[in-house]
C-alpha positions as CSV (number, residue, x, y, z in Angstrom):
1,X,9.6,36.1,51.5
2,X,10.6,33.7,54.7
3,X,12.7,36.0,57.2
4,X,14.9,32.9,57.2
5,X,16.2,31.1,54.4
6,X,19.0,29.4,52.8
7,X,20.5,31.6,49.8
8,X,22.9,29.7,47.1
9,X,25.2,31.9,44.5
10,X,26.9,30.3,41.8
11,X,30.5,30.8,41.7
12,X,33.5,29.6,40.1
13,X,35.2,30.1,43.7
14,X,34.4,29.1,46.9
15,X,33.1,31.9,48.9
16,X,33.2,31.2,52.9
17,X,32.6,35.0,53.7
18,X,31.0,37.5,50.9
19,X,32.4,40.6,51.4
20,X,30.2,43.9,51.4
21,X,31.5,46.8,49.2
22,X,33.2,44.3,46.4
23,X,32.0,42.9,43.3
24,X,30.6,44.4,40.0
25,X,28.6,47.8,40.4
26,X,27.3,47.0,36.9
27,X,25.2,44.5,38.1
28,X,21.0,44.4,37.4
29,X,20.5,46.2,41.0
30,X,24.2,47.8,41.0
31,X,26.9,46.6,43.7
32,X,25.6,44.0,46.4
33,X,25.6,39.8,46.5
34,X,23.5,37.9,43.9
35,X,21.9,34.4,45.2
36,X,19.3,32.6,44.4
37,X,16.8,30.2,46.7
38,X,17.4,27.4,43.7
39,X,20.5,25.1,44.4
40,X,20.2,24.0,40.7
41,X,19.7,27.4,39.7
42,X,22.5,28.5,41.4
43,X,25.2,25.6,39.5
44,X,23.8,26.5,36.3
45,X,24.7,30.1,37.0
46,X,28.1,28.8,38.3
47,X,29.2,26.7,35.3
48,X,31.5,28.0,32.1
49,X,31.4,26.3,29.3
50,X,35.2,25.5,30.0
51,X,35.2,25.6,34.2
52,X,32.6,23.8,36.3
53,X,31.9,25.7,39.7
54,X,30.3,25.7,42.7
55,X,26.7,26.7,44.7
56,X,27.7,28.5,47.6
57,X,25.2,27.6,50.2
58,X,24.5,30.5,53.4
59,X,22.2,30.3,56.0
60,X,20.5,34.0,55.4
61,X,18.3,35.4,58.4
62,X,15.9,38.7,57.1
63,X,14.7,39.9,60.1
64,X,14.3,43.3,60.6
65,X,15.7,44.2,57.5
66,X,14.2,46.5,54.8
67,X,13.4,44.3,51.7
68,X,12.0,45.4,48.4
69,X,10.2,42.5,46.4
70,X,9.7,43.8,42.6
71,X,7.5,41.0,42.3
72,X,5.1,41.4,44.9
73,X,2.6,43.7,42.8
74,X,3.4,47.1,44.2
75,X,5.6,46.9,41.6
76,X,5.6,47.6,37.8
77,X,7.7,46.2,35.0
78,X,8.9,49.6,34.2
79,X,10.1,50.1,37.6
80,X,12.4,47.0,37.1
81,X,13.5,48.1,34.1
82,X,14.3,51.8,35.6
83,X,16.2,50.2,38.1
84,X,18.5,48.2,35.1
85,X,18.5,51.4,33.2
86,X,20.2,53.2,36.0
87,X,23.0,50.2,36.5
88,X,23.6,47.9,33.6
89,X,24.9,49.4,30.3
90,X,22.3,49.5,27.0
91,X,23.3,50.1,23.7
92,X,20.6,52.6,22.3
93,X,20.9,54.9,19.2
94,X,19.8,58.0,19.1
95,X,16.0,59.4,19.3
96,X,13.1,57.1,20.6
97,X,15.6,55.0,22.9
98,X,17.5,57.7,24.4
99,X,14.3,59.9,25.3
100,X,12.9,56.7,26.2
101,X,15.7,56.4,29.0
102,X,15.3,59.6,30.1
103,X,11.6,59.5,30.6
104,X,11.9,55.7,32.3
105,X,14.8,56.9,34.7
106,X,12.4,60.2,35.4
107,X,9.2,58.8,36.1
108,X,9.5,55.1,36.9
109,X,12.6,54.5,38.7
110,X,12.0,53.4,42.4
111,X,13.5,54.3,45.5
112,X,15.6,51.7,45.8
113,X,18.8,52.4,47.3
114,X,18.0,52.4,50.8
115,X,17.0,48.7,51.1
116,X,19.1,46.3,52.7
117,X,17.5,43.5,49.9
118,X,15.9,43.3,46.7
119,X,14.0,40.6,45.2
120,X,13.6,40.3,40.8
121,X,13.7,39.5,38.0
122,X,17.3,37.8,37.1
123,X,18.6,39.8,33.4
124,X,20.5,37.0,31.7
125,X,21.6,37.9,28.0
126,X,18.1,36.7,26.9
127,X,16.1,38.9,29.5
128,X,18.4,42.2,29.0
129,X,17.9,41.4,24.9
130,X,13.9,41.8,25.7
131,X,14.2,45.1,28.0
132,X,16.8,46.5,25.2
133,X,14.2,45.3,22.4
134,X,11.6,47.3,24.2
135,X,13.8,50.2,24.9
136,X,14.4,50.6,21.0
137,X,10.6,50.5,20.6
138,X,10.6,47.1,18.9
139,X,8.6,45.0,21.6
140,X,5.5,46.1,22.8
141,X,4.9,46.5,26.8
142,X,2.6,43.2,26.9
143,X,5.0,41.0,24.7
144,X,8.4,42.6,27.5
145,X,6.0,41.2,30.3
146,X,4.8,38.4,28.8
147,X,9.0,37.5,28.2
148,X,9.8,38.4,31.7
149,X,8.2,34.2,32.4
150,X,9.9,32.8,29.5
151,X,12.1,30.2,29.9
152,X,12.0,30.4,34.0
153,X,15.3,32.0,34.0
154,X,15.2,32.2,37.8
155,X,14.4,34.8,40.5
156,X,16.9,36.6,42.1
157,X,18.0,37.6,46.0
158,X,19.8,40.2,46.0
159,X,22.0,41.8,49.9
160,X,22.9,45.3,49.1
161,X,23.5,46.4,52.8
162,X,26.2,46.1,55.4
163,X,23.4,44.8,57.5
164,X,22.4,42.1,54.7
165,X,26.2,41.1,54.6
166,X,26.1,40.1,58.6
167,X,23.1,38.1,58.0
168,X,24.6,35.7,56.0
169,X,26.4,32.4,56.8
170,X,28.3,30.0,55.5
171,X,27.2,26.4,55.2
172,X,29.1,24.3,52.2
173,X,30.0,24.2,48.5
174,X,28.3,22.3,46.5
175,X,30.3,21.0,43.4
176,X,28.4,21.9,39.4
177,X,29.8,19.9,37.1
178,X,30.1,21.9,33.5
179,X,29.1,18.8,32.0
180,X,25.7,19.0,33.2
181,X,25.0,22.5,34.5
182,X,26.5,24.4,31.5
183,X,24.0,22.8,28.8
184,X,20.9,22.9,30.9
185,X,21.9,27.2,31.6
186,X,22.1,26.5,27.6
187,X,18.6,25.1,27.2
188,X,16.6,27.3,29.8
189,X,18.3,30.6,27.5
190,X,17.5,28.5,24.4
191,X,13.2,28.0,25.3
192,X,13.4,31.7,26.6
193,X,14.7,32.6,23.2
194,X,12.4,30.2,21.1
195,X,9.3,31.6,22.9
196,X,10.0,34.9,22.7
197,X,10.6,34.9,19.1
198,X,7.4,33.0,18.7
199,X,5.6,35.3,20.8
200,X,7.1,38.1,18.4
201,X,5.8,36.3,15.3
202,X,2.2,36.2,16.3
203,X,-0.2,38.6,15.0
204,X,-0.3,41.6,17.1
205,X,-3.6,43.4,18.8
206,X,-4.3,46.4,17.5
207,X,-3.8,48.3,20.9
208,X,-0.5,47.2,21.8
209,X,1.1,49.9,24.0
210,X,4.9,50.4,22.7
211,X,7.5,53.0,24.5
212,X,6.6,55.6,21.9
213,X,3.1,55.9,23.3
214,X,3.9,55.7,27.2
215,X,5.8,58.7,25.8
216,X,3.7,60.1,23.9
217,X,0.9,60.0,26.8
218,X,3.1,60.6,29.6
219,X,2.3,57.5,31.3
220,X,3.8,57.8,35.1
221,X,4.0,54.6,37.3
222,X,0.7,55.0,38.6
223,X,-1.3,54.8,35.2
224,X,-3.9,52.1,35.6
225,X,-3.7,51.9,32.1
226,X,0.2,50.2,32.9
227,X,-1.3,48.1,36.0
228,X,-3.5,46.4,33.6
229,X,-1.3,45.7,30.8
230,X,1.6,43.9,33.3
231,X,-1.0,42.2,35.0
232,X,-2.8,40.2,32.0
């Protein structure tokens, strides 16, 4: 990550100055400001299907600050998936996917609070329907990686300090027009969709690793046995 950059989040307001302690705590990586490095990225995220909006361009300088990258490959899958565990809200039923949350939140979930910014994985409704399908012990470890590159749905940036927040400034709005940005955040869901349900289809190895096992083993984040199933 470049210690300076320029950061864009998709709106339906114009946002000269974010403003540290508001927003939705419910978020992937609970309460902070969500941006992207993609301008185009950023109006498709803006965009309704009934209201165009507007990428919110900063000038963002990182230096000095803490940064956790859960991309960098120090990093696990499950750790991400900790971390959404512990802030967005899942729908399990009883059993497997309740123990499974348990054991994820126990053994897997990060550190994470203390960083001034956190770079990942971006759970739009398709990505959160993967990590939930995995949670209920329906998609197996390499098919939730292998979903997590589906469709590009986008990285994102992520200021969860005060710090972070004085770092950031404003340099224009850039208009998205719902017309074009709405149907393209429509298509990239769409291919994530279509591939992930033809990745399900295919035959399956015979040593696919589902949640029930990681359980049953008592797989902890620094199983090698994990490191080499998220890395093929």
């Amino acid at each position: 990550m470049e210690r300076k950059m320029i950061l864009c989040h998709g709106s339906q307001n114009i946002i000269h100055t974010p403003t540290y302690g508001r927003g939705n705590r419910y978020n992937d990586y609970g309460l902070g400001f969500y941006c992207t490095e993609s301008v185009e990225l950023a109006k498709e995220w803006a965009c309704t299907e009934t209201n165009s909006g507007y990428a919110n361009a900063y000038d963002f300088d990182a230096e000095g600050l803490s940064i956790l990258n859960l991309q960098n490959g120090e990093y696990n899958i499950l750790n991400w998936l900790a971390i959404l565990l512990e802030n967005r809200v899942f729908h399990t039923s009883a059993g497997i996917a309740e123990e499974g949350r348990e054991y994820l939140l126990s053994e897997f979930l990060p550190k994470y609070r203390s960083f001034d910014v956190m770079i990942g994985y971006r759970a739009d409704d398709s990505y959160f329907s993967f990590a939930n399908a995995f949670l209920n012990n329906t998609l197996s470890l390499r098919q939730l990686e292998k979903a997590m590159t589906l469709g590009k749905l986008g990285e994102q940036v992520v200021l969860r300090s005060k710090n972070a927040f004085e770092r950031i400034s404003f340099r224009e709005a850039l208009v998205a027009e719902k017309e074009i940005y709405y149907p393209r955040k429509n298509s990239r869901d769409t291919k994530a969709r279509d591939a992930y349900r033809a990745e399900r289809g295919s035959r399956r190895a015979a040593d696919e690793i589902y949640l029930v096992d990681i359980l049953r083993e008592e797989w902890d984040s620094h199983d090698a046995r994990l490191r080499r199933n998220v890395s093929e």
